[in-house]
MDAnalysis code that builds the backbone (N, CA, C; Angstrom):
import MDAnalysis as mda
import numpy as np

u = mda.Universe.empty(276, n_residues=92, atom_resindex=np.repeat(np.arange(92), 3), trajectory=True)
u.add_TopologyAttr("name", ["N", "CA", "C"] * 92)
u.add_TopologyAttr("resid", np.arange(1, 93))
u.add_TopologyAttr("resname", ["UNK", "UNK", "UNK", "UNK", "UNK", "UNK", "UNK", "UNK", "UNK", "UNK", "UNK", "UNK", "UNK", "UNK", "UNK", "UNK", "UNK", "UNK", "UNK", "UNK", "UNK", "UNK", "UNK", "UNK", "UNK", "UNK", "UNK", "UNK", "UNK", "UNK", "UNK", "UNK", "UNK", "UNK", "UNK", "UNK", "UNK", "UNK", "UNK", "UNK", "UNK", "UNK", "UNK", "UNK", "UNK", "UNK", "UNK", "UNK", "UNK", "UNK", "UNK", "UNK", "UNK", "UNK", "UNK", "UNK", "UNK", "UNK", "UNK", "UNK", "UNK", "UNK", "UNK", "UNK", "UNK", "UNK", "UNK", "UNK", "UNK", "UNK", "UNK", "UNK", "UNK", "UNK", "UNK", "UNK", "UNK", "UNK", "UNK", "UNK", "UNK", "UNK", "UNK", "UNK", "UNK", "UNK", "UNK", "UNK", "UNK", "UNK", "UNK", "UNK"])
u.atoms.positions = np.array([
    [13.136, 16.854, 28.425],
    [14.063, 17.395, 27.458],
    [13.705, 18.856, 27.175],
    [15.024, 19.912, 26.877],
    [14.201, 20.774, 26.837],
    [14.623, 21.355, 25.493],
    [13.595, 22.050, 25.129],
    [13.028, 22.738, 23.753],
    [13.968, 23.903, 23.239],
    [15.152, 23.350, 22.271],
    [15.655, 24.283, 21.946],
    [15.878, 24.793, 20.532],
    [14.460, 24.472, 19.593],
    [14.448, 25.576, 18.513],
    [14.734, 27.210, 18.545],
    [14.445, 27.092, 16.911],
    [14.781, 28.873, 16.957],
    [13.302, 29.611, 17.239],
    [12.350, 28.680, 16.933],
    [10.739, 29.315, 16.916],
    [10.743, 29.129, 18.222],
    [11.302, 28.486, 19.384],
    [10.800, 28.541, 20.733],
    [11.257, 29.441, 21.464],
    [12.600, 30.228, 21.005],
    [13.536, 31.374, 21.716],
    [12.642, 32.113, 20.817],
    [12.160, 32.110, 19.779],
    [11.439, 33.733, 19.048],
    [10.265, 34.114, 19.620],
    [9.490, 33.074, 19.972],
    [8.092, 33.218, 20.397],
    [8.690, 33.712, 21.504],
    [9.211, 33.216, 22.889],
    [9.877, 33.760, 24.010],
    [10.643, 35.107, 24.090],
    [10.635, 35.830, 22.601],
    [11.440, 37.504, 22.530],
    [12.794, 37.299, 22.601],
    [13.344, 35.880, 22.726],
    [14.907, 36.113, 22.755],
    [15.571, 35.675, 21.350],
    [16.747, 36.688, 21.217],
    [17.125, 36.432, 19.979],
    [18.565, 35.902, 20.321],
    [18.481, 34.627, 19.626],
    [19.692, 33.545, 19.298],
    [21.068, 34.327, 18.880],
    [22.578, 33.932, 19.248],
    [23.664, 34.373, 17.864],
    [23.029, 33.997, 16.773],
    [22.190, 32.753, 16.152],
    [21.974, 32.357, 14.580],
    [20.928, 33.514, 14.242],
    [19.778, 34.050, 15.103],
    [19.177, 34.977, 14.509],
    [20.393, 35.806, 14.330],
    [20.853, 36.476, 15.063],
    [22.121, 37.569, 14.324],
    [22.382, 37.527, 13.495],
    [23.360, 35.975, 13.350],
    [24.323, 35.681, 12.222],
    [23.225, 35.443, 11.013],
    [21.861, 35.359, 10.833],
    [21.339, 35.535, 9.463],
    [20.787, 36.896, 9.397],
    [20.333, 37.782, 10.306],
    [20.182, 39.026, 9.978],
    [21.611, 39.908, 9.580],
    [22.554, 39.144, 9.782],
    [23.758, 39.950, 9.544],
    [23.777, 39.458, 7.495],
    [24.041, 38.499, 7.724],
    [24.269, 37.734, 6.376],
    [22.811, 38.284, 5.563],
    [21.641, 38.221, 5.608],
    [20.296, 38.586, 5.366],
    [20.146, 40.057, 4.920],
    [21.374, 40.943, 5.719],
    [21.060, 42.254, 5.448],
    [19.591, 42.853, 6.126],
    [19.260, 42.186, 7.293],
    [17.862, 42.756, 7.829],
    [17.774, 43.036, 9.574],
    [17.231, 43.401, 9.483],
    [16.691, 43.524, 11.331],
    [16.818, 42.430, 12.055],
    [17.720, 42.245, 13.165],
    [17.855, 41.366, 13.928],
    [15.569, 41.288, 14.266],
    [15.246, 42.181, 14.931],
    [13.800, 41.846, 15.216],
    [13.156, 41.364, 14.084],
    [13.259, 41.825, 13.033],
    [12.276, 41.599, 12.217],
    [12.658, 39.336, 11.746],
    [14.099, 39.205, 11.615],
    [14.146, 37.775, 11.849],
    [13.806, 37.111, 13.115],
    [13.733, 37.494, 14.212],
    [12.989, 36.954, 15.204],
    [11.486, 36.933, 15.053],
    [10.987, 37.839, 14.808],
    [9.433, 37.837, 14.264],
    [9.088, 37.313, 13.170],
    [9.858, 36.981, 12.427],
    [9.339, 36.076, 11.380],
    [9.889, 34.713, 11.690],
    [10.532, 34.395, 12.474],
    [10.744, 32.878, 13.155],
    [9.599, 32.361, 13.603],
    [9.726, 33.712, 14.686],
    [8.419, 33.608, 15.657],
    [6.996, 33.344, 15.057],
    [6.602, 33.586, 13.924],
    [5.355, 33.607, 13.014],
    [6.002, 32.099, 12.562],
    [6.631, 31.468, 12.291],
    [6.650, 30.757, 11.281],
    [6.745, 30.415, 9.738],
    [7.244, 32.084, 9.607],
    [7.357, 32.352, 8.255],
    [9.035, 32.537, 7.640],
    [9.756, 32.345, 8.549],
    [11.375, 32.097, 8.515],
    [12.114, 31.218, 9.405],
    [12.495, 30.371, 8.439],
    [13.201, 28.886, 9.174],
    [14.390, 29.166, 9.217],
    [15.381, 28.736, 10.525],
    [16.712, 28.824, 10.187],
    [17.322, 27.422, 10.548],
    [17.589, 26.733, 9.634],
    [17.957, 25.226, 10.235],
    [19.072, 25.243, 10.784],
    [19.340, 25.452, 12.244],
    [20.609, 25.563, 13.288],
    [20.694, 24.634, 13.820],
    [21.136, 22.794, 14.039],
    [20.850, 21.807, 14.755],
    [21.674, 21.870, 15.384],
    [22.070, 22.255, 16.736],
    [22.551, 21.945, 17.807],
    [24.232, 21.158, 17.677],
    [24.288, 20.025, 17.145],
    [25.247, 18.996, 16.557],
    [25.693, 19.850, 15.568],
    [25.176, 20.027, 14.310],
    [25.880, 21.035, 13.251],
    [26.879, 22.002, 13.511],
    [26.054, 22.710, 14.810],
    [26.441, 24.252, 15.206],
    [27.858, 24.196, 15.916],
    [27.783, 22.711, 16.768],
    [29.051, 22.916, 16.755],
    [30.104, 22.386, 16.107],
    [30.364, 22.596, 14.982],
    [30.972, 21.685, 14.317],
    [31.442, 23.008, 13.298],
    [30.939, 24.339, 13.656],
    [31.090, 25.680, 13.074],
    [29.969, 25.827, 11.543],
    [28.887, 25.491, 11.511],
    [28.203, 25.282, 10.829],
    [27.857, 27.043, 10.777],
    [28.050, 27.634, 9.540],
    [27.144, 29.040, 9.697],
    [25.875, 28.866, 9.316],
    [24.881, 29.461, 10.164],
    [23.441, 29.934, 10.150],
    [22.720, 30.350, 9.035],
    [21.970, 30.024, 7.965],
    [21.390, 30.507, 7.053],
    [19.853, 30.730, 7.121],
    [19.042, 31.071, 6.295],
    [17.765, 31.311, 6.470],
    [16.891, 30.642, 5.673],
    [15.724, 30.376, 5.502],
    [14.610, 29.761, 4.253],
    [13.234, 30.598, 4.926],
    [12.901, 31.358, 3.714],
    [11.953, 31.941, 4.178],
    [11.349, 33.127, 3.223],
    [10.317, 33.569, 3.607],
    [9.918, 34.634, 2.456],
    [10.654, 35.822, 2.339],
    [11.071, 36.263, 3.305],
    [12.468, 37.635, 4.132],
    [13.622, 37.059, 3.083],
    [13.869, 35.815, 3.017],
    [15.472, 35.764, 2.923],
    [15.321, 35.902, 1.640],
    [16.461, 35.251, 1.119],
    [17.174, 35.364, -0.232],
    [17.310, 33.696, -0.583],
    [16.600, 32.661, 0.273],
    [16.420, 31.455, -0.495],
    [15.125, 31.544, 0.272],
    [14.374, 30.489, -0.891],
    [12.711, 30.717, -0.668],
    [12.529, 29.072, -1.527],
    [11.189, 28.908, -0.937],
    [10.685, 27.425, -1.209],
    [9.502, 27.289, -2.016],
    [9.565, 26.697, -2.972],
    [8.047, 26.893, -3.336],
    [7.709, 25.380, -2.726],
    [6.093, 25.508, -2.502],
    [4.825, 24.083, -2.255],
    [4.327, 23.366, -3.405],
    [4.172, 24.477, -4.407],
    [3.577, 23.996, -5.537],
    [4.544, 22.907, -6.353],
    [5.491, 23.399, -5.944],
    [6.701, 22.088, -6.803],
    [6.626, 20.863, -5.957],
    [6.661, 21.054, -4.868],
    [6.243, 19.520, -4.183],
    [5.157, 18.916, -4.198],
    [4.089, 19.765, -4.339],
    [2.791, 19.105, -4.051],
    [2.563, 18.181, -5.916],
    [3.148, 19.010, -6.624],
    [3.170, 18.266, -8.230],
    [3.851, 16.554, -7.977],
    [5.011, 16.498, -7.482],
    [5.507, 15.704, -7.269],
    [5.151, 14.923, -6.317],
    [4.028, 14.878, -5.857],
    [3.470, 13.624, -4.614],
    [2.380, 13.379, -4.831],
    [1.770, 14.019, -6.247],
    [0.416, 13.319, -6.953],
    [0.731, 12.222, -7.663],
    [-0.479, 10.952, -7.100],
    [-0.123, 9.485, -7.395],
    [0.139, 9.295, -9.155],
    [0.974, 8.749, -9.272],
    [1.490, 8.143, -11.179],
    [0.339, 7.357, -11.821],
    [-0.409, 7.310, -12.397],
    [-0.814, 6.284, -13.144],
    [0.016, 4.752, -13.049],
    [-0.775, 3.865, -12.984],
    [0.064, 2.515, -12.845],
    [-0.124, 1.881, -14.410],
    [1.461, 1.881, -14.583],
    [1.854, 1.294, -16.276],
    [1.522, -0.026, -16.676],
    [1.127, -0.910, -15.438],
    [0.919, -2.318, -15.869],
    [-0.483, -2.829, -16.129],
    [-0.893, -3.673, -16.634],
    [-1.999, -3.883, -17.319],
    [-2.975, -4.518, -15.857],
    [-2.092, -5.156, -14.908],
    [-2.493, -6.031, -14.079],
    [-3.326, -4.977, -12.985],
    [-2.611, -3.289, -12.686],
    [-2.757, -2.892, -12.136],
    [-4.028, -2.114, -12.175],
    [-4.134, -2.031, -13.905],
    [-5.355, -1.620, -14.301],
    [-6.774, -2.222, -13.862],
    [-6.637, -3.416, -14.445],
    [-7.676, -4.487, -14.278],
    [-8.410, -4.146, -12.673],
    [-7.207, -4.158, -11.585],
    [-8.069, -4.064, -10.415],
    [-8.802, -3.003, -10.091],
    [-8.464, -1.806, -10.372],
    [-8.781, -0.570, -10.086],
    [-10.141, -0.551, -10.797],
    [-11.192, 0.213, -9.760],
    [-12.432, 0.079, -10.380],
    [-13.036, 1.033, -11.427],
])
């Protein structure tokens, strides 16, 4: 099967229409969104199936204009305290 992310055409120097179409929309350097693909520091979720279906290209990333924080997820996947008495008892 072959490998058709956007980080595998960036690392390779070739730039996608979706790199375009978010450096266009992005307001930035077609290179500079390939190099930050290419790093791993700008995602563009383009799935193949989507794309054709006229899906436009957007970005997630520190460059763009939507950005992710970790710290909000990582809050939310620290284990709950268990409310039941039963659950207590076992825990040492």
């Amino acid at each position: 099967m072959a490998c058709l992310t956007q980080m595998h055409f960036a690392r390779q120097g070739t730039i996608t229409t979706q790199m375009r179409r978010v450096a266009e929309r992005e307001g930035l350097p077609v290179e500079l969104v390939r190099d930050e693909v290419a790093r791993g520091r700008l995602i563009i979720p383009a799935n193949v199936n989507h794309l054709a279906k006229r899906l436009d290209p957007m970005a997630i990333g520190k460059v763009a204009g939507v950005k992710t924080s970790t710290r909000s997820a990582a809050r939310s996947s620290r284990p709950r305290p268990c409310p039941s008495a039963r659950c207590r008892s076992i825990r040492p």
